[in-house]
N, C-alpha and C positions, 0 to 999 in steps of 0.2 A: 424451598422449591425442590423437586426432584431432581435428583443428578441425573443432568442426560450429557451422553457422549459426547464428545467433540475434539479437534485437531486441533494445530497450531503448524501454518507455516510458513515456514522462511526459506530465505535463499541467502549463500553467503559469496564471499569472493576474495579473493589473496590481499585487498585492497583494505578491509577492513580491518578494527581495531579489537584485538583480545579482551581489553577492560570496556570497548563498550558491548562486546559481545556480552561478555557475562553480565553487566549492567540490565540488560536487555532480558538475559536469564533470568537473572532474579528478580526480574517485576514480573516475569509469568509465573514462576515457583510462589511467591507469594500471595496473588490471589486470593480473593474470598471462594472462588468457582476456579480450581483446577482444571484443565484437560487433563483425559487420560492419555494422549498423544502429543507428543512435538516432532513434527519430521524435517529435519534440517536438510538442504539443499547446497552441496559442495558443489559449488559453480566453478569447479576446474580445481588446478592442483594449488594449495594453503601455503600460508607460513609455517612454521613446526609452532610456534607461538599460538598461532589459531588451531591446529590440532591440538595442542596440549591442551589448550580453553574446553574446547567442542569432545575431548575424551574423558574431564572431570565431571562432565553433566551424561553421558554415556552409562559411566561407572558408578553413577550417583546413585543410593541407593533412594527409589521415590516410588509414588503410584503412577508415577507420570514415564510410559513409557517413549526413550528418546530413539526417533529411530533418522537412520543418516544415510542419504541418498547422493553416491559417489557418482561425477559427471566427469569423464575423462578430461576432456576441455570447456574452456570458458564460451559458455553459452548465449550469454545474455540472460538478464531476468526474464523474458517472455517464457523463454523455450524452457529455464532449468524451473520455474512455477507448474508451467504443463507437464514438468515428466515427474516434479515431486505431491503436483494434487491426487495424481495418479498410486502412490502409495498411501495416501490417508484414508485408511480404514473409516473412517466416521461421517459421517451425511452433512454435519456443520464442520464449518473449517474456517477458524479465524486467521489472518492476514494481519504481518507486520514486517519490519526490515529488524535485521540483527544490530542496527544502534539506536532503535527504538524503545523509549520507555514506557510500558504500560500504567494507566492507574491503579489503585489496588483492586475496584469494581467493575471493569473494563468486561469483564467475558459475563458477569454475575448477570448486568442491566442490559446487555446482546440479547442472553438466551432469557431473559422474563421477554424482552421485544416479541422475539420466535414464540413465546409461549403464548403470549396476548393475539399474536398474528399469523395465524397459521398461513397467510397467504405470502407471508415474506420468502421472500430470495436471496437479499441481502442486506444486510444491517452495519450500519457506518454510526460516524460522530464525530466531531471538531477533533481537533489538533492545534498540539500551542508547540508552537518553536520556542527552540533555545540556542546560545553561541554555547554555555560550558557546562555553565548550573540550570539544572531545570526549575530550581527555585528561582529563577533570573529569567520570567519571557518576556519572548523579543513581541511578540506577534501572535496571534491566534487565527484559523482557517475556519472559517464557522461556513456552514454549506445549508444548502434547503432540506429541508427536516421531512415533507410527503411527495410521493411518488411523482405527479406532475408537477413540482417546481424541481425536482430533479432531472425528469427529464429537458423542461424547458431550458435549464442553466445549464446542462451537459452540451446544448447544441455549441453554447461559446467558453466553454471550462468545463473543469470536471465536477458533478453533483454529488461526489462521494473520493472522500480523501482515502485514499487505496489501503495504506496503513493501517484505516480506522475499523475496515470490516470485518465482520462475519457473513460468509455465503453459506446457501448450499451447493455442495459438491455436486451435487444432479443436475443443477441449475446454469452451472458453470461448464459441463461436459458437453451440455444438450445444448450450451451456446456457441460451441465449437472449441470450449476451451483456451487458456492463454495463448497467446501467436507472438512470433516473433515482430514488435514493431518499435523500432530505438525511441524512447522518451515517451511513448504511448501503451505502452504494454497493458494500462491499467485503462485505460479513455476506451481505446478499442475491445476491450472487453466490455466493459458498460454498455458502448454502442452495442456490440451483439446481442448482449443480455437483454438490452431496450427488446429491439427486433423481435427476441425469442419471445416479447411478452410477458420479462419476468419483473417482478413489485418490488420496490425497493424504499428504502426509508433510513432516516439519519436521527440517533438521538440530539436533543440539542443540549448537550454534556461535553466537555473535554475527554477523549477516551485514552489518548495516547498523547506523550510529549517527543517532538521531533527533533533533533539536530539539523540546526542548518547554520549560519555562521557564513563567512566571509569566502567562503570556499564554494559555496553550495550558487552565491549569487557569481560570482564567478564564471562557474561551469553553465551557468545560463547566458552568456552573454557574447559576443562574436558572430563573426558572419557561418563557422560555422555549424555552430549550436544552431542557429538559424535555418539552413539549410537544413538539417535533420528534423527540427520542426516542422519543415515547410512537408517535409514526406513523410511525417507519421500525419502531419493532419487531410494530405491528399490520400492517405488509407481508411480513415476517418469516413472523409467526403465518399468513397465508393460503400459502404456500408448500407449509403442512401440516409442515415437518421441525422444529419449535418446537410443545409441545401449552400448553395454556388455562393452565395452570401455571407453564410455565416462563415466559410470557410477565407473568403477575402478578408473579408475584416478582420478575423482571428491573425491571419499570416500578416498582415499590413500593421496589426497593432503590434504581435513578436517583434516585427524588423523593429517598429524604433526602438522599443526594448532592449534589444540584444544590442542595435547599435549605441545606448547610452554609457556614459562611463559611471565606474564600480558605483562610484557614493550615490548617482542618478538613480540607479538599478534599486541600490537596494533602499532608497523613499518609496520607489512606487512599490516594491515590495510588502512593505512594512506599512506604509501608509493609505494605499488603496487596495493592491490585490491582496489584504490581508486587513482583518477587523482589531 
């Protein structure tokens, strides 16, 4: 295939981990289909450990140029996505987190999608969680593969695991862009996108491996993990592409959720909201 241009981006945080940082690294450096860009996103001030990570791929000598967008304070992912899609030079822009592991074909089988579909927007695909070893999944996120079961399944979950994509940057501007909304950053952009009329589509492939582990079911659970649910999906509901319905059920199914204990949580995790 033709080399066509394209991004990579991320967003980081004081929070995260050096070794899964560069883990993360070098499943994009490695690659069959390189980007000629990575624009990293400083979501406020680092550890000197994560700058030292995030200046040996700076300094790295590659075709891949890295560029790094400094955010005085901690933003949130909405807001530090919106001001780093803003610096990527390129029309496609693949989306992943810094402790994410890519396949090695992962950008290769995006852009044949783009190439077969001139009408796409954005292009997704499964996700397999892991607790250490990504040779070790726990679970896998498999999603609706064309445009109207995505949109149908967005009404009660997300039809495109955020992680997994490639957008176009035009597509994402002209839908007003990421917004600042805690635990939905990625849902309410979809919803716009819906709105904006733009086509979207999931391979049915594993694109990327996730970390989630005992931590991750955790932070989903309490009354109020709950309540910040409750208002990103009432941001949701004003979009108009979610009706009065789908938004009860969603928030009434969270509450028992968030209220079940750890080993509860993570059955239904593992066992239902996951294939």
């Amino acid at each position: 295939m033709n080399k066509v241009k394209f991004s990579v981006l991320l967003s980081i945080y004081y929070k995260e981990k050096p070794e899964y940082f560069r883990e993360c690294m070098e499943s994009i450096y490695s690659q069959t289909v390189l980007p000629d860009e990575i624009v990293l996103v400083e979501d406020g001030r680092l550890t000197d450990e994560l700058y030292e990570a995030i200046s040996d791929y700076e300094c790295r000598p590659s075709e891949i140029n890295f560029v790094t967008v400094k955010l005085k304070k901690n933003s949130g992912l909405g807001l530090a996505l919106a001001e780093g899609i803003k610096h990527c030079s390129n029309e496609l822009v693949a989306r992943m987190d810094t402790d994410d592991i890519c396949v090695p074909d992962r950008f290769e089988r995006q852009l044949n999608a783009f190439n077969q579909n001139k009408n796409l927007d954005v292009v997704g695909g499964y996700i397999a969680e892991f607790d250490v070893d990504k040779e070790h999944i726990t679970a896998e996120r498999k999603v609706p593969l064309n445009h109207k079961e995505i949109v149908s399944y967005q009404r009660k979950r997300d039809g495109l695991n955020h992680v997994s994509v490639m957008f176009k940057r035009r597509s994402v501007l002209e839908s007003g862009n990421y917004k600042s909304c805690l635990l939905m950053e990625d849902s309410l952009l979809w919803a716009n996108m819906i709105k904006n009329h733009c086509h979207m589509a999931n391979l049915d492939k594993v694109l990327v491996y996730v970390r989630t582990g005992e931590d991750m079911l955790k932070r989903r659970g309490g009354f109020d993990y709950f309540l910040k649910y409750r208002e990103g999906r009432k941001t949701i509901l004003r979009t108009g592409t979610i009706s009065k319905s789908d938004y009860f059920i969603t928030v009434a199914a969270q509450f028992v959720v968030c209220m079940m204990p750890l080993w509860m949580r993570s059955l239904v995790f593992k066992k239902i909201l996951r294939n």
